[in-house]
C-alpha positions as CSV (number, residue, x, y, z in Angstrom):
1,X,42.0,-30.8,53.3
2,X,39.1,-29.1,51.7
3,X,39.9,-26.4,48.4
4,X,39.3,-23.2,50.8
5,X,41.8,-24.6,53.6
6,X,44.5,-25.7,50.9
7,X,44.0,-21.8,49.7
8,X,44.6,-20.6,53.3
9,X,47.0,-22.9,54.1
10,X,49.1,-21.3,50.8
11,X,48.3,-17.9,51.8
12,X,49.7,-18.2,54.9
13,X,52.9,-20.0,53.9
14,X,53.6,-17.6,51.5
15,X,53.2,-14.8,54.1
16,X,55.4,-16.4,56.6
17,X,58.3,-16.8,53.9
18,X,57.9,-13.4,53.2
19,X,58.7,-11.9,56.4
20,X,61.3,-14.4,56.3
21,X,63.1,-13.0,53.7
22,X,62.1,-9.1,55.1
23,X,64.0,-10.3,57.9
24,X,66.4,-11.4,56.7
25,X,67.5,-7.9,55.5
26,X,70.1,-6.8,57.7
27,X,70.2,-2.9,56.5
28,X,66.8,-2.7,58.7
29,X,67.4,0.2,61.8
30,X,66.9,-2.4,64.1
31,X,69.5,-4.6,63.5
32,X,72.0,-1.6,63.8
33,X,70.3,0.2,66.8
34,X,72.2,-1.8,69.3
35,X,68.8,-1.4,71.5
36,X,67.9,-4.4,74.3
37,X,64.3,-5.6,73.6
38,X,63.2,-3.7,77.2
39,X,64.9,-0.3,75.5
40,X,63.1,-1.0,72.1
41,X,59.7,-1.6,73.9
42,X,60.1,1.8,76.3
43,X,60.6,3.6,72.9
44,X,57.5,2.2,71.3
45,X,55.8,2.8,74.5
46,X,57.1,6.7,74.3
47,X,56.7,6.9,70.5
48,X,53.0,6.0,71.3
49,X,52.3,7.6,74.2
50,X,54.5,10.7,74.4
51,X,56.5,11.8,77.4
52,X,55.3,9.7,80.5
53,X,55.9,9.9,84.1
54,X,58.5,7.4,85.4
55,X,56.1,5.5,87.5
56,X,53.7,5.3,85.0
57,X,56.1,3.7,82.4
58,X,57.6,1.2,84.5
59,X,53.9,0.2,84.7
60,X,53.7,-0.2,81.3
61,X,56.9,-1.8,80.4
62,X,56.1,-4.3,83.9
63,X,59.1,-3.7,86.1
64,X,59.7,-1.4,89.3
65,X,60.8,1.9,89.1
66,X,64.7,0.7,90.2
67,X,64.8,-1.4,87.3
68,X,63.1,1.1,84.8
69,X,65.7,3.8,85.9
70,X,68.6,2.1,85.0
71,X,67.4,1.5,81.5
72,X,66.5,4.9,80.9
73,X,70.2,5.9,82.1
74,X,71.3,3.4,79.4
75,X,69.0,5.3,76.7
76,X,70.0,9.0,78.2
77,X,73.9,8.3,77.7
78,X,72.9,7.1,73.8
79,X,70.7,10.3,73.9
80,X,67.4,8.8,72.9
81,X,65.4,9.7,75.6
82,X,65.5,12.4,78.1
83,X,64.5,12.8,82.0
84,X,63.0,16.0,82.9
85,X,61.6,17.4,86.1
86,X,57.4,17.0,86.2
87,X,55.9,20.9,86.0
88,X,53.6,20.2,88.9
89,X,55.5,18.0,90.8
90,X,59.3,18.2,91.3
91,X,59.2,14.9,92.5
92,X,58.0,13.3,89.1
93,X,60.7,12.5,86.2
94,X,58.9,12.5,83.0
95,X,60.4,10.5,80.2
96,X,60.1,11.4,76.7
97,X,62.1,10.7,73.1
98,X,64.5,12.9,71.7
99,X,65.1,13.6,68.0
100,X,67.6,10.8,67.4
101,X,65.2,8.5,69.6
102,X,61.9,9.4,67.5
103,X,63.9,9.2,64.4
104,X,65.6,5.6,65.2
105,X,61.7,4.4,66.1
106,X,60.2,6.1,63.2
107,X,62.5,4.6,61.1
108,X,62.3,0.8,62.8
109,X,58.7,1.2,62.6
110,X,58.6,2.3,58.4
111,X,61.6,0.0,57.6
112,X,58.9,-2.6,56.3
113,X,57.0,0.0,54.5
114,X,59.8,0.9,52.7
115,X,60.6,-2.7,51.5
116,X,56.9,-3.4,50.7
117,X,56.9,-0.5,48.5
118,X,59.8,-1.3,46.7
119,X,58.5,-5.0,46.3
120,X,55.7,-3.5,44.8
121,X,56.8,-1.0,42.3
122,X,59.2,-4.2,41.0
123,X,55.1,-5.3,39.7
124,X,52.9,-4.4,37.0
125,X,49.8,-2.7,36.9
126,X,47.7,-5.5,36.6
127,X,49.5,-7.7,39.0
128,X,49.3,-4.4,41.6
129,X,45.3,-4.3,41.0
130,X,45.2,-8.3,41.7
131,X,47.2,-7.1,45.5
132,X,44.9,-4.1,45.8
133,X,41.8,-6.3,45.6
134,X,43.4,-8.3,47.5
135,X,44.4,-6.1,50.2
136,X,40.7,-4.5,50.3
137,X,39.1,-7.7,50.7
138,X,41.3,-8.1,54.0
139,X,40.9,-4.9,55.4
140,X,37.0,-5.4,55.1
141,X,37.1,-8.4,56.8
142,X,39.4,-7.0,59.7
143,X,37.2,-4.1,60.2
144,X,34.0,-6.4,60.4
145,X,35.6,-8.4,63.5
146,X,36.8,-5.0,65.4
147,X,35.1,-4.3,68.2
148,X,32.9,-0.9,68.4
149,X,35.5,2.4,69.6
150,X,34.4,3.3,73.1
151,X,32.3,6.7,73.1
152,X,33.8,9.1,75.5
């Protein structure tokens, strides 16, 4: 294995043990949320997407409506979601996130932020200018692979 792959190859294994030991942190929301893996990915759908129609979700999450409805009743009766009646059509139940629901996902979804800052204010200054280089080097590289944003 050449230099550059060894250096990769290091990279990468450090990454992967530290998500391992991120987690490994059991005070993270989502271990105490109690939420099925079709729950949590409805609630990142609706923390995305805002309230949505009941058809459309199910289309989204990739089950029929029967199925979809019973998870929402699960979510209702925790009160992290609501059902309301459509505006225009009375037939439509649009699905949205409540307070406790958008704060549960807000916080699942900053839970790593908040470790990563507090693994970084345990560094120096000139070990935090080594990361930011770091860090800058990657996000340039990202953004040169991403596809052009579609004009509308």
């Amino acid at each position: 294995m050449g230099e550059k792959e060894q250096l990769i190859a290091d990279i990468m294994g450090a990454q992967i043990r530290l998500e391992h030991l991120f987690a490994g942190d059991r005070s993270d929301p989502l271990f105490s949320s109690h939420l099925t893996m079709s729950q949590l990915k409805i609630m990142l759908l609706l923390a995305r997407h805002g309230t949505v129609a009941g058809g459309e979700l199910a289309r989204m999450v990739g089950v029929g409506a029967a199925a979809l409805s019973g998870m929402i009743d699960r979510l209702v009766v925790q009160e992290l979601v609501t059902r309301t009646e459509d505006v225009h059509d009375r037939r439509v139940r649009r699905i949205g996130l409540t307070r406790a629901g958008t704060e549960l996902i807000e916080g699942i979804i900053t839970a790593g932020a908040t470790k990563q800052r507090e693994l970084l204010s345990r560094l120096s200054a000139e070990e935090l200018t080594i990361v930011a280089q770091a860090m800058d080097l990657l996000v340039r590289e990202a953004a040169a692979v991403q596809p052009p944003a579609p004009e509308d």
